[in-house]
N, C-alpha and C positions, 0 to 999 in steps of 0.2 A: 553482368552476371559472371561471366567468363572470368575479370579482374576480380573478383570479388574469390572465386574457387581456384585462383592459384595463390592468390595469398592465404589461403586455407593451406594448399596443399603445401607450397613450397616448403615450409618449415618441417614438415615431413619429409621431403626427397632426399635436404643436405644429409640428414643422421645416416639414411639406408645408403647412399652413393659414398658416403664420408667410413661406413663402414665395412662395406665393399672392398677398399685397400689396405684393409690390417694385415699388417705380416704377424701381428702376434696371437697368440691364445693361449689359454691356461690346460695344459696337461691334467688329466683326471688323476694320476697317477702322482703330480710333482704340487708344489703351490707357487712355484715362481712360473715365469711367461713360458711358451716356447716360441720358435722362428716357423711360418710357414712359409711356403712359396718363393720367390727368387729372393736373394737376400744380397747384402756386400759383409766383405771385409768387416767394415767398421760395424756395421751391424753385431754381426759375432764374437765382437773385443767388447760387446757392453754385457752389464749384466753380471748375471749370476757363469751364463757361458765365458761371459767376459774374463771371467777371475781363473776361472781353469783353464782358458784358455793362454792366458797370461803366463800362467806358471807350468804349463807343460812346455810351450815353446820357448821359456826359459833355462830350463833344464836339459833338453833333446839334442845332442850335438851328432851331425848324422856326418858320415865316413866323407873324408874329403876326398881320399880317393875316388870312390865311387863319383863323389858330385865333379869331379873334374872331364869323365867318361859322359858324366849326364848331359854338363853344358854344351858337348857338341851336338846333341840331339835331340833334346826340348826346346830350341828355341822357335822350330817350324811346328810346332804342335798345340792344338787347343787343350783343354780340359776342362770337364764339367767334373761338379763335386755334388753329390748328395748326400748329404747329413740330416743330424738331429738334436739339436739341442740337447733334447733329455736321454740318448743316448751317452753311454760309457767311452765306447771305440771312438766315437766321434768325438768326445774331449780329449780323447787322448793323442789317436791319430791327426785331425784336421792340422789344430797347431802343428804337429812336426812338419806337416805337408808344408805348410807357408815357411815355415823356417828356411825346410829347403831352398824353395823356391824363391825367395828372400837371398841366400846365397846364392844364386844362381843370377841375379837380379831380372829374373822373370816378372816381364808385367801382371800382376795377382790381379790387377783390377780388371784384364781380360777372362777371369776365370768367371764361366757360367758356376752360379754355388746357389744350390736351392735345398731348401731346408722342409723337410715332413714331420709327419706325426705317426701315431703307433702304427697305423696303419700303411704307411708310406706313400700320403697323401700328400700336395703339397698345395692344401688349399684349393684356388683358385688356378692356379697354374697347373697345366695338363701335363706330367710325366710318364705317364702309361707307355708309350713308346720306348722308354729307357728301361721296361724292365727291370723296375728296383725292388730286388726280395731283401736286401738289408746294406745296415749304414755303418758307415759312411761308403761310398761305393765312389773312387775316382775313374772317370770314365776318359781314355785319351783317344785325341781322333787327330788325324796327319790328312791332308786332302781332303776334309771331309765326311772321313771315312773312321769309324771306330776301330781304332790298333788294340783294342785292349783295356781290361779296369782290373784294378783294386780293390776287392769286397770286403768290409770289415776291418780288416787285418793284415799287414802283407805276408806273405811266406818268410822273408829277409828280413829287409827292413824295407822303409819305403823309396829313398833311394833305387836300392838294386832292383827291388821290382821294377819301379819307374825304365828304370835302364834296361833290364829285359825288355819291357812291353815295346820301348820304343826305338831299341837298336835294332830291331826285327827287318 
């Protein structure tokens, strides 16, 4: 009897456990996908993000000065990023961010980058501790410790901010 009621069920658990790990959904708001919860790099280069993201970071050439001040002081530093697909600032800013940080030749694949929804949800993944009121929000921390973020938009550009928050 037992053999008999898991081969019932099993065919049920893979769909609900297999579904469980979607980073993607569909925005009410948009008709292509969005990213939720922890995401990569490569992740973000596909797609419809993909394309804008493509050509913003092809376009953004940020002050070499500044990135020369920067690289003595990001390389002992984390960063988390929160974004959004369907957001604006986030196609625009994110890509410059990697560009940077591309010249700089900062490991990007250590970067925590988690992606929400309208709500600044991010799924399955609990970010309520980060306090995200809006995106893209770079979050930098030095010993563990939060030095400072980036909300939205930098004052500068992203560079000089960067380099304020963490010349501190």
């Amino acid at each position: 009897m037992n053999k008999i009621f898991l081969v019932l069920i099993f065919p049920l658990i893979i769909p609900i456990s297999g579904f469980a790990q979607e980073t993607e959904m569909t925005d009410s708001a948009r008709t292509d996908p969005v990213l939720l919860g922890q995401a990569t790099r490569m992740e973000i280069q596909q797609g419809a993000f993909g394309q804008d993201f493509m050509a913003e970071y092809a376009t953004y050439e940020p002050c070499n000065e500044t990135l020369n001040k920067l690289k003595n002081v990001i390389y002992n530093s984390h960063i988390t990023i929160v974004m959004a697909t369907w957001c604006y600032d986030s196609q625009m800013q994110v890509p410059r961010f990697y560009k940077i940080l591309d010249r700089l030749d900062y490991k990007t694949d250590e970067i925590k980058l988690i992606c929400v929804d309208r709500d600044k949800l991010a799924g399955n993944f609990d970010i309520q501790s980060l306090s995200i009121e809006y995106v893209p929000t770079f979050i930098f921390y030095k010993d563990q410790k939060e030095v400072g973020r980036i909300v939205e938009s930098p004052e500068n550009s992203l560079e000089k901010d960067s380099y304020q928050i963490l010349s501190k």
